[in-house]
N, C-alpha and C positions, 0 to 999 in steps of 0.2 A: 298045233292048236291045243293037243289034249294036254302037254305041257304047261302051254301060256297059263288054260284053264285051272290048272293044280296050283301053279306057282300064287294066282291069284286067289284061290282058294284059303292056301298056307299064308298067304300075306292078310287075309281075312280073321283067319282064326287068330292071328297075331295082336293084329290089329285090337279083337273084339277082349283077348285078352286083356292086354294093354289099360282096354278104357273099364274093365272090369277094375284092375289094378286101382288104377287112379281114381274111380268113384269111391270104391270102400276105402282111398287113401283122404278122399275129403269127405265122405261121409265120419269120419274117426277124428278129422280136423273140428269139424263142426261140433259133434260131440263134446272133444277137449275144450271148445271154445264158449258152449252153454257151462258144461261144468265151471268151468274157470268163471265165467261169468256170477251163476248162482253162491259160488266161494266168496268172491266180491260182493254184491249183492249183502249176503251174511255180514261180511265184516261190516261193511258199511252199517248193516242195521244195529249190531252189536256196540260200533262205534259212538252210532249216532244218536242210538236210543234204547240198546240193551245193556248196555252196560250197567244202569239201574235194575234192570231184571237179573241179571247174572249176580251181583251184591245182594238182591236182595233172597235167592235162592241159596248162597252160601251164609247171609245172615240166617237165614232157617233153619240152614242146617245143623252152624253151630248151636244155635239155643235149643235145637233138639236133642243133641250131643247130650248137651250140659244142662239142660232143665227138665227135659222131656215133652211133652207132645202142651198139654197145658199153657208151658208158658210162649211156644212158640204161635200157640193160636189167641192169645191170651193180648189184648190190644188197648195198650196204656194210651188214652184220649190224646194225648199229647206226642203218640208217637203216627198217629194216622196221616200225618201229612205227609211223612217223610215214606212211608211204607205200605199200599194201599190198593185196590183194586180199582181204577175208574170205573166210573159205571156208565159215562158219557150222557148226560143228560142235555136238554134243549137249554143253558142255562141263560143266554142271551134270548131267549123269547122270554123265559120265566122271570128276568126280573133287568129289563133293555135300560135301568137307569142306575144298575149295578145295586140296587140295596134290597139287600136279601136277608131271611130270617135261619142264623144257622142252630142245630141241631145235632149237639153230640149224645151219643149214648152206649156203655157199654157196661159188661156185668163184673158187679162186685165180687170180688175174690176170686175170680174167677179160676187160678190155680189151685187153690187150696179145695175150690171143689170138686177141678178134676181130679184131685188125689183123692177126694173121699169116694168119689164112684169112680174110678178108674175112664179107661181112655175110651172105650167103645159107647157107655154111656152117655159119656162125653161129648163125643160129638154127636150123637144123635141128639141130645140134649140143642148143643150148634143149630144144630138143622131147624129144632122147633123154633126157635127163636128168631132165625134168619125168616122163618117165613114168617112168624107173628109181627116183626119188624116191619118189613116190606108189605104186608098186606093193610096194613095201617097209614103208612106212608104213601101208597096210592089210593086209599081212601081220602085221604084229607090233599091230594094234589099236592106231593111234597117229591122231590127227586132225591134217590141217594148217589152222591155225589163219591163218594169212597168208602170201599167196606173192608175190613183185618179183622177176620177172627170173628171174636164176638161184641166189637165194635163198629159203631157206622157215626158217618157223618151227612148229612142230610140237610138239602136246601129248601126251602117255602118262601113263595111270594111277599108273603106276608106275615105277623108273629101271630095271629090266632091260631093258622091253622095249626101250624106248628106247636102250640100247645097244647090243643083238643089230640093231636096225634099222639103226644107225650102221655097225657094221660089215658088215652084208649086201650097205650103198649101195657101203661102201668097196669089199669086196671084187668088187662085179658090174664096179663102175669101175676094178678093178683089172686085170681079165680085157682090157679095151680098154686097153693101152699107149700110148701117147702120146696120148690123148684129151686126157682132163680129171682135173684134181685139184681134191676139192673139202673145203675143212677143214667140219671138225664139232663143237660145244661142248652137253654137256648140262650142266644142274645140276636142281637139284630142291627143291620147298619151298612154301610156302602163296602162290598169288598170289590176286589180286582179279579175278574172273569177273564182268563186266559185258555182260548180253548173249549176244554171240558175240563178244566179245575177252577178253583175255586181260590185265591190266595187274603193276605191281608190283615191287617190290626183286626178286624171285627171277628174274623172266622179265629184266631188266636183268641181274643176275650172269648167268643163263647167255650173252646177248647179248655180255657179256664176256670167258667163259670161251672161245666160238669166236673173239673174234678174234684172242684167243692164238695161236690153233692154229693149221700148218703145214698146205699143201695133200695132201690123202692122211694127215691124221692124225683125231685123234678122240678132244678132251679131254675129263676129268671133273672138276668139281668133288670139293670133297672128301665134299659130304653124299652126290654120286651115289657114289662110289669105294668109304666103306663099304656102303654097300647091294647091290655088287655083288662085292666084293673076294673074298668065300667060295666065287665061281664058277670050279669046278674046269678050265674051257675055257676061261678068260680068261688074260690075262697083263696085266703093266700094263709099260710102258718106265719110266725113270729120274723123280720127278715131279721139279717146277720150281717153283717160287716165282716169282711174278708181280704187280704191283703190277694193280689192275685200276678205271679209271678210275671215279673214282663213292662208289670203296669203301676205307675204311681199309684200312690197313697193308698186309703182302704175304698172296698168298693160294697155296695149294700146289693145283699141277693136274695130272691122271695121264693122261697117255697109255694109252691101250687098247686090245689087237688080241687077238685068237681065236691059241691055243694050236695051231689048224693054220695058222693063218700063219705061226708062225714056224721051223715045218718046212720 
């Protein structure tokens, strides 16, 4: 009996090893099999959607390389579509029939100024701005739609607001003298709502209409022009004709400032 008892004992402790064994053999399965998973998972996203992010980190880095900090934050109106931060806005509540009032803006020379005050300057300069931007743009009920640097592009219901916003920016940046100037282009008109972006002939013209425009100004197309032209506080400077990359023939664009400015 005290035999039987031992031998059963010994076939116990065997036993319990055993399944010791094999638990930490599939606890380690399991393990390999989240990792391996999460590895997947990665690729996938990398495949499916970062791929754009990975390009656009080594685009960075090279114009870092080779321009330095300035031009890498530094954001030509016409490169915002391709290279950009969503911002995710509600944009099928803001405007359910697709026609929207776009909004580019971004500051003149902006390299050449971070060479004269150097980097750290610089971007704190960045920071002022990013918030005098966006604080203006929810005032006037306007979503940024993509921001680079020290450009944005920004959506409005409608083309008032979106001008009153333009000149708000101008005027706060006006108050700081020798800062920064930063030109402004709206137009307006049915574009393609994908998502949380923004595409289409209209958001291109106005992309166009800013790079027209002179640091400290703030053009209109001409569909924005009549829809605000009746605004008894507005005034418009001399318009110009402008050929505008993209787009047949010449196009006429109005300069805009508030009727107390020109007091």
């Amino acid at each position: 009996m005290v035999i039987l008892a031992g031998a059963l004992a010994v076939l116990a402790a065997g036993l319990g090893a055993a399944l010791a064994v094999q638990t930490r053999r599939l606890q380690r399965s399991r393990d390999e099999a989240d990792e391996l998973r999460r590895r997947l998972d990665a690729r996938q996203m990398l495949v499916s959607g970062g791929t754009k992010a990975v390009k656009t980190v080594w685009q960075t880095a090279n114009i870092l390389r080779r321009d330095g900090l300035g031009a890498a934050v530094r954001s030509s109106i016409e490169e915002l579509a391709d290279w950009a931060e969503v911002e995710r806005p509600d944009l099928a509540r803001l405007a359910p029939n697709g026609r929207l009032a776009i909004m580019f803006s971004d500051i003149e020379e902006s390299t050449a100024l971070n060479e004269r005050i150097g980097d750290r300057a610089f971007v704190r300069l960045l920071g002022r701005h990013d918030k005098t931007v966006r604080r203006f743009v929810d005032r006037h009920g306007g979503h940024v739609v993509k921001s680079q640097g020290d450009g944005f592009m920004v959506a409005f219901a409608q083309p008032e607001p979106a001008v009153r916003c333009g000149l708000d920016i101008q005027r706060s940046l006006h108050r700081r003298p020798g800062d920064i100037r930063v030109r402004i282009g709206i137009h307006t008109g049915k574009s393609v709502l994908r998502g949380d972006d923004v595409f289409g002939r209209n958001v291109a013209m106005a992309a166009r209409v800013a790079g027209q425009a002179d640091g400290g100004e703030i053009l209109l197309s001409s569909a924005v022009y009549e829809a605000v032209c009746q605004c008894e506080d507005l005034e418009f400077d001399r318009e110009r004709d402008a050929e505008l990359k993209g787009f047949s023939g010449t196009h006429t664009l109005y300069p805009v400032r508030s009727a107390s400015a020109s007091r």
